[in-house]
VMD Tcl script that draws the C-alpha trace (Angstrom):
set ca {
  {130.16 -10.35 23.85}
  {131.74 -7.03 22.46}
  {131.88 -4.13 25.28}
  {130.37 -0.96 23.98}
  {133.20 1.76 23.13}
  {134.02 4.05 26.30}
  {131.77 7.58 24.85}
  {133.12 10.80 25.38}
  {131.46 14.63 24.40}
  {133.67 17.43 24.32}
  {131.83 21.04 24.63}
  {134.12 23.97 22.95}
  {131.95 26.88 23.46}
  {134.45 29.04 22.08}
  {136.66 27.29 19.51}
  {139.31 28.71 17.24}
  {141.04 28.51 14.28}
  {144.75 28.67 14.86}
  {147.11 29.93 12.22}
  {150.67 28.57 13.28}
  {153.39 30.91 12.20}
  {156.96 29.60 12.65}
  {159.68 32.14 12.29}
  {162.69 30.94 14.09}
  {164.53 33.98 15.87}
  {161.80 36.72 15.19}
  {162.04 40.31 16.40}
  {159.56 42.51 17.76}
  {159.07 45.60 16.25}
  {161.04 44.53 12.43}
  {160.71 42.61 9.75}
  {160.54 38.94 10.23}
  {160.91 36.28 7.42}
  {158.62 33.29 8.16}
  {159.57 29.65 6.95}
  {155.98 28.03 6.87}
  {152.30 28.57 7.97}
  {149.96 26.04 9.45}
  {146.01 26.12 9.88}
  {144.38 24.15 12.23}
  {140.68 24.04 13.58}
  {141.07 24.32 17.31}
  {139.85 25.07 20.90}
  {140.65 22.89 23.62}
  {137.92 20.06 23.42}
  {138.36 20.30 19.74}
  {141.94 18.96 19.85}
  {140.98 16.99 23.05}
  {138.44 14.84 20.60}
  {141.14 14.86 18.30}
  {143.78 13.55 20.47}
  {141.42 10.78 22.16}
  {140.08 9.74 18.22}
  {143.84 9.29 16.98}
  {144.51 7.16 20.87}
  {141.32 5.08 19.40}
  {142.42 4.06 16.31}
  {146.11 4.01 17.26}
  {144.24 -0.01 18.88}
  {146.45 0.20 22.34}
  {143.49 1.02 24.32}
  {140.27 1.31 24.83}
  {138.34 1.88 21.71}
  {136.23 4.90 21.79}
  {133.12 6.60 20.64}
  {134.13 10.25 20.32}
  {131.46 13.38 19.69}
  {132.23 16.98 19.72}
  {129.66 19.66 20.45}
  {129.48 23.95 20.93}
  {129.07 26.58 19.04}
  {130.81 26.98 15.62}
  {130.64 29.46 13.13}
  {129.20 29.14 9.39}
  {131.72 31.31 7.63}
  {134.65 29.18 8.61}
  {133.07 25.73 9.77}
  {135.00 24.14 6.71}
  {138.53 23.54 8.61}
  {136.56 22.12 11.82}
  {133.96 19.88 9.54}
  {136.85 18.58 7.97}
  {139.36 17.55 10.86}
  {136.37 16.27 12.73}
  {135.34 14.35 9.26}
  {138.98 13.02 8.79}
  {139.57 12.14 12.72}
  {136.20 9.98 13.22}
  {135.03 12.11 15.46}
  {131.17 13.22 15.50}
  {130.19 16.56 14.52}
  {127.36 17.84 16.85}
  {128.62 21.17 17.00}
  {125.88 24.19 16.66}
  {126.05 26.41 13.75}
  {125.64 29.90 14.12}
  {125.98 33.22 11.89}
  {129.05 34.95 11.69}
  {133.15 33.58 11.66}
  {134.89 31.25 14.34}
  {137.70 33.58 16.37}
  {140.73 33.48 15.03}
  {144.05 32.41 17.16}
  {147.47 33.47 15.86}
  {150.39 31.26 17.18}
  {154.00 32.93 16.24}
  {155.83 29.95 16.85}
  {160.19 30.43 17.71}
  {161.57 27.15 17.09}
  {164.99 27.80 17.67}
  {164.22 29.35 21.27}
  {161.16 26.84 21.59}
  {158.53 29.24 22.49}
  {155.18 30.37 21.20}
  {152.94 33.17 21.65}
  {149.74 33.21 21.14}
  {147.41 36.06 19.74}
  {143.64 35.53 20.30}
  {141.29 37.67 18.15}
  {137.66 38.10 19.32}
  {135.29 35.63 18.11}
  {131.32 34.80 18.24}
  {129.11 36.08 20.84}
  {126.10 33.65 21.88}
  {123.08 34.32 22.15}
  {120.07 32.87 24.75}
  {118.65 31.08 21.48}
  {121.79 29.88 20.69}
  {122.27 28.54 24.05}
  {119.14 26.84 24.59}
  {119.59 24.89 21.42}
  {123.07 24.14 22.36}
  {121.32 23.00 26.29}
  {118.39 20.84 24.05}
  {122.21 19.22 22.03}
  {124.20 18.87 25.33}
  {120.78 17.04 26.92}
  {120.60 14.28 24.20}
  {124.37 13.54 24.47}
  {124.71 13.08 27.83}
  {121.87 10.22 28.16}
  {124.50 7.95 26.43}
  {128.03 9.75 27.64}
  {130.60 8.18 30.03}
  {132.52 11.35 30.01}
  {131.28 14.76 29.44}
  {134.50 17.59 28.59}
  {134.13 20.93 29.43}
  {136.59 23.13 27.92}
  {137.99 26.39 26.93}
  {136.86 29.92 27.82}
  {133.15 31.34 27.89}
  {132.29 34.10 24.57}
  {130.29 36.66 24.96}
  {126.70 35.83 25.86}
  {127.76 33.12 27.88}
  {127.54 33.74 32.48}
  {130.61 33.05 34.23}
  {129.18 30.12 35.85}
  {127.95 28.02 33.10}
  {130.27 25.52 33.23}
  {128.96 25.32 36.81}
  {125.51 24.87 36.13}
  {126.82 22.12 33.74}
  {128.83 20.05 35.94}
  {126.03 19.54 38.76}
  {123.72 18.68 36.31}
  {125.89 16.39 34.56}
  {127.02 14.84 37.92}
  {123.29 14.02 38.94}
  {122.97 12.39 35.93}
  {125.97 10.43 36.52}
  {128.81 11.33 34.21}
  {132.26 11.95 34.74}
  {132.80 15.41 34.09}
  {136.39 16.82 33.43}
  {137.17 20.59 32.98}
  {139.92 22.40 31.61}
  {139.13 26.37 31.69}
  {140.69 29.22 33.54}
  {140.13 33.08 34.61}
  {136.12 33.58 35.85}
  {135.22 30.27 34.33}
  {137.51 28.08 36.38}
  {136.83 30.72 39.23}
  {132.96 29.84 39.32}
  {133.34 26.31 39.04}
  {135.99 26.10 41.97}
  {133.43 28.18 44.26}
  {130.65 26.02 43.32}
  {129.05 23.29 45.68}
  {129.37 20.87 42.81}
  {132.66 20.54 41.48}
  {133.66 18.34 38.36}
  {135.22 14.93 38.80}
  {138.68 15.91 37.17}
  {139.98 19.60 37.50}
  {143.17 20.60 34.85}
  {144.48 23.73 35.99}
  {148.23 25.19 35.14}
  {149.60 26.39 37.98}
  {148.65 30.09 37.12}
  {144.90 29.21 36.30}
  {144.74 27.47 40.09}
  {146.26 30.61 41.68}
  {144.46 32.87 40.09}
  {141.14 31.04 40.32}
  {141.78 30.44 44.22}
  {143.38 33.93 44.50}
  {146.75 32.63 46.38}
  {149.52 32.00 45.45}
  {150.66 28.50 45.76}
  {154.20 28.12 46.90}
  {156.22 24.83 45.94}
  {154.49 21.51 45.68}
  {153.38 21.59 49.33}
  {151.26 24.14 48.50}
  {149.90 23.05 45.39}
  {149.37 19.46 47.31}
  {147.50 21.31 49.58}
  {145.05 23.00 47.25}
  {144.66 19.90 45.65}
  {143.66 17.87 48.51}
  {140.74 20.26 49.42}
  {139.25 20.66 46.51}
  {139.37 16.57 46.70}
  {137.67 16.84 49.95}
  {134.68 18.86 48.34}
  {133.88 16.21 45.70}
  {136.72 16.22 42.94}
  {138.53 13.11 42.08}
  {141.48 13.93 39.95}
  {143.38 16.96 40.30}
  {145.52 17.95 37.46}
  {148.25 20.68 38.10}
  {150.09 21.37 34.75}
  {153.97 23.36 35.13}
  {154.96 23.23 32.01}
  {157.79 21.29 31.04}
  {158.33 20.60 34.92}
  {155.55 18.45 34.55}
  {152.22 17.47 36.29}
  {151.29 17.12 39.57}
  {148.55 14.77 39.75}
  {146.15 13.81 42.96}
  {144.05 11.83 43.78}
  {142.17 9.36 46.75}
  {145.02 7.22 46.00}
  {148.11 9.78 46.59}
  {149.81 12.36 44.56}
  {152.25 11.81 41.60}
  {154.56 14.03 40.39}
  {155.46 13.25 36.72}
  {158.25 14.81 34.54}
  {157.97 14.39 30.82}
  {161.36 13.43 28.88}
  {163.42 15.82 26.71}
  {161.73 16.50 22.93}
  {162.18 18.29 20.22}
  {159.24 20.84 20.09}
  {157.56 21.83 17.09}
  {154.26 23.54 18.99}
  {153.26 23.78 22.50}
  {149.84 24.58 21.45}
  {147.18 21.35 22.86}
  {150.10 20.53 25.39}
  {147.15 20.40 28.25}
  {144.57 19.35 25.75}
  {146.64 16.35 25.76}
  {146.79 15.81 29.01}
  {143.11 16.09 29.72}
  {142.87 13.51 26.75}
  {145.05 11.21 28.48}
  {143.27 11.56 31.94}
  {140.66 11.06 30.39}
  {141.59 7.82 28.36}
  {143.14 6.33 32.14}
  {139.90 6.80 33.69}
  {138.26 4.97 30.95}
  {140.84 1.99 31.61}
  {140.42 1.86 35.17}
  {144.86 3.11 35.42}
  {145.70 3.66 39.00}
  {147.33 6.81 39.65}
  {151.24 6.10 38.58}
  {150.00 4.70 35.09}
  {147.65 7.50 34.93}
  {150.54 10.13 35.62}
  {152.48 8.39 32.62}
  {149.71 7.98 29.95}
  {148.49 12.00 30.23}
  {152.11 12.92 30.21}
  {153.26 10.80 27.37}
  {150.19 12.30 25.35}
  {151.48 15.74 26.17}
  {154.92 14.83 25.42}
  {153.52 13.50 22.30}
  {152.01 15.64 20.98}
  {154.07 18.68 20.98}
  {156.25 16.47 18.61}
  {153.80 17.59 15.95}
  {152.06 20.24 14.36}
  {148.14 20.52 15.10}
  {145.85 18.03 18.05}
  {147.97 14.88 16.62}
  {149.54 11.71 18.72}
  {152.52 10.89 17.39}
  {153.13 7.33 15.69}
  {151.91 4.38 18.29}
  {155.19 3.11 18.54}
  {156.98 6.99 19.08}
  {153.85 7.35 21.92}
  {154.90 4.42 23.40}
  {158.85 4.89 23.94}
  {157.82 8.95 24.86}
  {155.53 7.32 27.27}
  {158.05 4.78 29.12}
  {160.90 7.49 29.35}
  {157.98 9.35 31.81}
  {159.22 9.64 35.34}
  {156.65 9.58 37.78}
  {157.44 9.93 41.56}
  {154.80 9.38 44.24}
  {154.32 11.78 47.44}
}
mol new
graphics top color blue
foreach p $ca { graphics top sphere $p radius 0.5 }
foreach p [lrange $ca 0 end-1] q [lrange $ca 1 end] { graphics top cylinder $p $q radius 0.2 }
display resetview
């Protein structure tokens, strides 16, 4: 007998389209010769559907049943219909009136840094909401995983993703977030919290207003919110690495040297591959090494992409995880 696919949602209540700019060596304040542009539908549980859909059909895992829902615009929907449409992944996304926000990423490759401009996008309304609610209801009934990320438009009460999570806990699925500022703020203070927490190290500290000093302290801000109901936290530092706990421990895992063509989706991939090791039962050290291969992976590339199975594989292997 065939198992059923592992089925994740992803929720993007506020996606994006990104227009990637690289201009190696800009300046601020002249005039800057760009070598190519780059659109790509976006938001973080858009590329984290994208990133779990290409692990899928890439065969060395579990196979999966991927669906994204949230709110999308109907003057720009084409870019998202289509990568959604060309990944496998299901479209349940909500269509309302007006144009998706627009992200601009200026992307240095010579100095290997991006920045990011984020134009203001849809607000939601209650009718919106509720329809989105009535969507989010019927998915769930069949959903192993449930992924809430991104930040909150207009319209939308700092502690939705809250209200979410306890729901979606009672109902018993695995719920992983990935937001930050009032969002990730709510959801820390509430009595519920999600099964798997990815923070940066900037989101936590602001969120917990502290700062977190070395890993110690970062362990240590881990481990409670563990002790109020989390399984997996997720602390992202960049090309550091991860620090990633658990019941089991804590694992500290350093991703090898690449070339970088985008850091945009660099946590999108690791809540992908967190996600992916939950759904294979990993222990903690292989868990460490997927989500960091996946981020590794996929900043090789332009867009929410894996790289080639066998590339994924070697980037994977060269991961160096050390246990605390």
């Amino acid at each position: 007998m065939t198992a059923r696919p592992g089925r994740v949602v992803t929720l993007t209540l506020n996606p994006a389209l990104d227009l990637t700019v690289r201009a190696d060596g800009w300046q601020r304040g002249q005039v800057n010769a760009g070598q190519s542009l780059h659109q790509t539908a976006g938001g973080k549980g858009v590329n984290v559907a994208s990133i779990l859909a290409d692990w899928s059909r890439a065969g060395q895992g579990e196979t999966l049943s991927v669906t994204a829902t949230g709110l999308l615009g109907r003057d720009n929907a084409a870019p998202f219909e289509a990568l959604l449409r060309d990944q496998g992944v299901t479209d349940a996304f909500v269509r309302v009136s007006g144009a998706t926000r627009v992200g601009i990423k200026l992307v240095d490759g010579a100095a290997q840094e991006t920045t990011d401009l984020n134009l203001p996008g849809l607000s939601a309304t209650p009718a919106t909401l509720a329809e989105l609610d009535a969507v989010l209801t019927r998915l769930e009934a069949d959903a192993d995983v449930v992924v809430l990320a991104g930040s909150l438009p207009p319209g939308v009460p700092a502690d939705h993703y809250a209200t979410l999570t306890a729901g979606l806990r009672r109902a018993g699925v695995f719920v992983a977030l990935d937001t930050s500022g009032p969002a990730l703020t709510a959801a820390l203070a509430a009595p519920v919290l999600p099964d798997l927490i990815k923070p940066n190290i900037h989101e936590l500290e602001a969120a917990l207003g502290r700062p977190l000093t070395g890993d110690a302290g970062i362990l240590a801000a881990a481990r409670t919110l563990l002790d109020r109901g989390a399984r997996t936290v997720a602390v992202s530092q960049g090309e550091r690495g991860a620090l990633i706990v658990t019941a089991a421990g804590a694992a500290f895992a350093r991703p090898p040297r690449v070339t970088v063509v985008s850091t945009v989706g660099a946590g999108d991939a690791m809540v992908a591959g967190l996600v992916s090791a939950h759904l294979s039962g990993l222990g903690l050290e292989d868990a460490a090494r997927r989500a960091t291969g996946f981020s590794a992976g996929t900043i090789t590339r332009l867009g929410p992409y894996l790289p080639a199975p066998a590339d994924l594989s070697a980037l994977t292997a060269q991961v160096d995880v050390t246990t605390a």
